[in-house]
C-alpha positions in Angstrom: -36.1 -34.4 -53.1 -35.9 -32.7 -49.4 -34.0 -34.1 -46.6 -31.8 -32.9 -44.0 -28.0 -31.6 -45.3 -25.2 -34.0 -44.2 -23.5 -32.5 -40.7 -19.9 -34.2 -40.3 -18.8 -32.1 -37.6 -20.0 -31.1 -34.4 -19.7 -27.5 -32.0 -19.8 -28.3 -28.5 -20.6 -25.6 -26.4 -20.2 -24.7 -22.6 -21.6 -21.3 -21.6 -21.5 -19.4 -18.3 -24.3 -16.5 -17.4 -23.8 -13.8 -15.0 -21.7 -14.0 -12.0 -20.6 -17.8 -13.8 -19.3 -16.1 -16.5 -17.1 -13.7 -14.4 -15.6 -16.3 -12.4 -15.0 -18.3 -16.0 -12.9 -14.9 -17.5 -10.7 -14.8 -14.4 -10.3 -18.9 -14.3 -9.5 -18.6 -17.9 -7.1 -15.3 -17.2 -8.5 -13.8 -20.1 -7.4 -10.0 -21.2 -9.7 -8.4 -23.4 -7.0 -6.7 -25.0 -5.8 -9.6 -26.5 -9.3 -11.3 -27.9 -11.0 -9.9 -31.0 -13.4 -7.1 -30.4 -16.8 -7.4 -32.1 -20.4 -5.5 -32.3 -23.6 -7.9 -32.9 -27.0 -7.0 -34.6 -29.6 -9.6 -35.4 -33.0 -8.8 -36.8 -36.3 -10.4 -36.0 -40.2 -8.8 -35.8 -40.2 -8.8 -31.9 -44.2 -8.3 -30.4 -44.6 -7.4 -27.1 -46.9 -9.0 -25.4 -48.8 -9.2 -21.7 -46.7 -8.2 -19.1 -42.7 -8.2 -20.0 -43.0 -11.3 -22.3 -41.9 -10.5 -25.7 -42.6 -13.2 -29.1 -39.4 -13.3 -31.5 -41.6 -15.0 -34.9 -38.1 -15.2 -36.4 -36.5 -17.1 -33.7 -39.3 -19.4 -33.1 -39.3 -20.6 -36.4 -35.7 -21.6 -36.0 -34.0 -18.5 -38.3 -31.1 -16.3 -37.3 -29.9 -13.1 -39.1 -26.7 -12.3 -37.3 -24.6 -9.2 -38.1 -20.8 -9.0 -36.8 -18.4 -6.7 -37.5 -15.1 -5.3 -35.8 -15.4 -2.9 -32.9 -14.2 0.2 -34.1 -10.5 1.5 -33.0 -6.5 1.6 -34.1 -6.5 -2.1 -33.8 -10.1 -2.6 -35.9 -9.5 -4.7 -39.1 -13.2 -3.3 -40.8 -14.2 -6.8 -41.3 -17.7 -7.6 -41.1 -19.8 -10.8 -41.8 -24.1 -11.3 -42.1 -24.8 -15.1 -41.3 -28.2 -16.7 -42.1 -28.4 -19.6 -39.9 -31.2 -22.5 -39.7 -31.5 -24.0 -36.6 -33.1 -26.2 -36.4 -32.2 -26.9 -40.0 -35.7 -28.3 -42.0 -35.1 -30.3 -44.7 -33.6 -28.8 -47.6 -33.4 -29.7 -52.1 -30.5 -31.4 -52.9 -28.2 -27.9 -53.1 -28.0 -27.6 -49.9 -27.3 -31.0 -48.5 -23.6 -30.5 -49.1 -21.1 -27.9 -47.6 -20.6 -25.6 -50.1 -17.9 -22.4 -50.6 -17.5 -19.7 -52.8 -15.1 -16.9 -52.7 -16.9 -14.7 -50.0 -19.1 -17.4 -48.2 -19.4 -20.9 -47.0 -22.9 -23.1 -46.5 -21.8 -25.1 -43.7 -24.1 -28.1 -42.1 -23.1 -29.1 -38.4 -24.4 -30.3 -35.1 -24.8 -28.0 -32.3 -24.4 -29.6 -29.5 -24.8 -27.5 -25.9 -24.2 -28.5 -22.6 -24.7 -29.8 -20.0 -27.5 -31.9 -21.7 -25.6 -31.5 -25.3 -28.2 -32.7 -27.2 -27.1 -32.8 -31.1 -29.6 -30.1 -32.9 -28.6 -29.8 -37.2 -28.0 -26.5 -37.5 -27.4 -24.6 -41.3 -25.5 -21.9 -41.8 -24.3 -19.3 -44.7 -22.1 -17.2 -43.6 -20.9 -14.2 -46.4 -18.1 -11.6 -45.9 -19.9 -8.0 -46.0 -18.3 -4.8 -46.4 -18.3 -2.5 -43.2 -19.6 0.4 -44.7 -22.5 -1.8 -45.4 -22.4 -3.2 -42.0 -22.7 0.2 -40.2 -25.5 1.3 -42.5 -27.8 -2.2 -41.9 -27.2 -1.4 -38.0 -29.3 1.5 -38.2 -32.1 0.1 -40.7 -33.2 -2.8 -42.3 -31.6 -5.8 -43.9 -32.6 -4.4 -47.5 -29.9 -5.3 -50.0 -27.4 -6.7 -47.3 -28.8 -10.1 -47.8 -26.8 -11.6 -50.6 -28.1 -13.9 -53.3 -27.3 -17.5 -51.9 -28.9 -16.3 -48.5 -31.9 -15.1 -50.2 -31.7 -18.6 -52.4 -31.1 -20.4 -49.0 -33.9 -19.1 -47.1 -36.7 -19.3 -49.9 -35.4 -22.8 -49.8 -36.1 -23.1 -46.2 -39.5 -21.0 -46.6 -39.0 -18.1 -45.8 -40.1 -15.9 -48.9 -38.6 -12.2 -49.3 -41.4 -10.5 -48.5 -41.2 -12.1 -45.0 -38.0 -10.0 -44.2 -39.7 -6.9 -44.8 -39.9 -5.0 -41.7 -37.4 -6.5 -39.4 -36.4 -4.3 -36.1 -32.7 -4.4 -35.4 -31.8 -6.0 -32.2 -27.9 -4.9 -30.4 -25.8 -4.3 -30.0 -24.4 -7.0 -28.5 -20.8 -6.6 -27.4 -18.0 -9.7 -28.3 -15.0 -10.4 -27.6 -13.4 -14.0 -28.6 -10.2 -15.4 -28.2 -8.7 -18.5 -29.5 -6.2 -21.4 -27.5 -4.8 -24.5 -28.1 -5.7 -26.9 -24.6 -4.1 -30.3 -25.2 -6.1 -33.0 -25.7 -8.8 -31.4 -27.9 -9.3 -31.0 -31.4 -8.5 -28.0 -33.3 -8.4 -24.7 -31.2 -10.7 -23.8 -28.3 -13.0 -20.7 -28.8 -13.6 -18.5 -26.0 -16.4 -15.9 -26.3 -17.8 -13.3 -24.2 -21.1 -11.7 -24.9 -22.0 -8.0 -22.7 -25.4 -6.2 -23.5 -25.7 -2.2 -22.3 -28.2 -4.1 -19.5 -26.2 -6.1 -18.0 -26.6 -9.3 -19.1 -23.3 -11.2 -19.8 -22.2 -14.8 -21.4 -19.1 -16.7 -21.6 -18.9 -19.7 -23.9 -16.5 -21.9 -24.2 -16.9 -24.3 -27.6 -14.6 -26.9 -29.8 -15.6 -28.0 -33.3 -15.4 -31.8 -33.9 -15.6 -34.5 -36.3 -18.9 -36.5 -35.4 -17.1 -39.4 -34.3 -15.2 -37.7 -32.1 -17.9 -35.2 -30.8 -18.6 -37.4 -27.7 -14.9 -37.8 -26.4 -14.3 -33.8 -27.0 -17.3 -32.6 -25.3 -16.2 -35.2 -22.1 -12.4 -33.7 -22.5 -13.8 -29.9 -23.2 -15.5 -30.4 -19.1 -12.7 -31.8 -18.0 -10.4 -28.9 -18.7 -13.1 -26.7 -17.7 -12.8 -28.6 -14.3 -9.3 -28.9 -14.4 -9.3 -25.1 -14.4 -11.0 -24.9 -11.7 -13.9 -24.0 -13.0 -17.5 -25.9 -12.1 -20.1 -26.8 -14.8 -22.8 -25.0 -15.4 -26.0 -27.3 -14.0 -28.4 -25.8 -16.6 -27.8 -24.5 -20.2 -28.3 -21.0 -20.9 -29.2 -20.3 -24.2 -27.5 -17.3 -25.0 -29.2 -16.0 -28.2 -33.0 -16.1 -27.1 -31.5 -14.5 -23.8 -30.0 -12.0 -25.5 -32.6 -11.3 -28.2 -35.7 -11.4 -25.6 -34.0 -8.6 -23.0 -33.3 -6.5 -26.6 -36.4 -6.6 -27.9 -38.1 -5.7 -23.9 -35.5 -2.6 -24.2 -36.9 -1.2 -28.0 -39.1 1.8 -27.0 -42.9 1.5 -28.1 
């Protein structure tokens, strides 16, 4: 039987574009030399289209394939991940309506919930540990043999067969940078992330993961220390990832 996985947690997201997100780093006095430096690759089959308009199949039907890894330096701990998310998450067979954790991933079911409108959307996720050898090589190809079993398992389940990730085009790299405080009065830490493309676009989100029946009292407290330091709330949400992936995919030469 298919239905939707159980999400008992929510991640409440605030996020700054442009000149918002500058004034959010120095609100925040961030350094970057303190936050953990990361390079981003996702894959989709981006088609241009009329004009500059550009058609992500991938993204449309609600799939992610999201490569991180450390940037590289003294201070780089060669740690890489490759996270097949679902989002929206269809329903699923009964394997994947529970969290679930192995050794070198975790299936995890929440609520994404962005503001200012913060409408809950299920999102699925399995994220797997990859080795950064691997990662370097998949940055300059294909996903072919990256993908590990559960993911493959995961998004057959979702219906997406393997043959359907056969010539994806590499989109990044993205640059990251995320840092991690404590702000009283809210759950868990605070993640801060920045996002910085080689054209210029740039993203600052602010997020907090909580329990569901305490999503709608963090994502009130999360604005209010946003406000508090002296920040004002975005009037409109940006979302960061089509952003992102749509000026990538305009930048791949013909």
């Amino acid at each position: 039987m298919r239905q939707s996985p159980t999400a008992t947690a929510a991640e409440i997201k605030i996020s700054f574009a442009g000149g918002e997100a500058e004034a959010a780093f120095d609100a925040l006095e961030l350094d970057r030399d303190e936050g953990r430096a990361r390079v981003i690759h996702f894959w989709d089959r981006p088609k241009k289209a009329a004009g500059a308009g550009v058609s992500l199949p991938l993204l449309d039907r609600g799939l992610i394939l999201r490569l991180r890894r450390d940037e590289e330096g003294p201070d780089s701990k060669r740690k890489a991940d490759l996270t097949v998310k679902l989002r929206p998450c269809p329903p699923l067979p009964g394997e994947w309506q529970e969290e679930r954790e192995e050794e070198d991933w975790e299936f995890r079911a929440e609520e994404d919930r962005a503001g200012p409108a913060f409408t809950p959307v299920l999102s699925a996720s399995l994220e797997a540990d990859r080795k950064f050898a691997a990662a370097l090589e998949a940055e300059a190809g294909g996903l072919d043999g990256t993908l590990i079993d559960p993911q493959l398992e995961l998004l057959e389940a979702a219906g997406t067969a393997v043959d359907d990730l056969d010539g994806l085009t590499a989109l990044g790299p993205v640059h990251a940078v995320k840092w991690k405080q404590d702000w009283d009065g809210l759950p868990g830490s605070v993640a801060i992330e920045e996002w910085t493309t080689g054209d210029g676009l740039r993203f600052l989100e602010v997020s907090v993961r909580a329990d569901l029946g305490e999503a709608a009292g963090a994502q009130d407290r999360l604005g209010e220390a946003l406000e508090e330091r002296g920040l004002t709330l975005p009037q409109t949400g940006e979302t960061k990832t089509r952003t992102v992936l749509t000026a990538l995919a305009r930048d791949l030469k013909p």
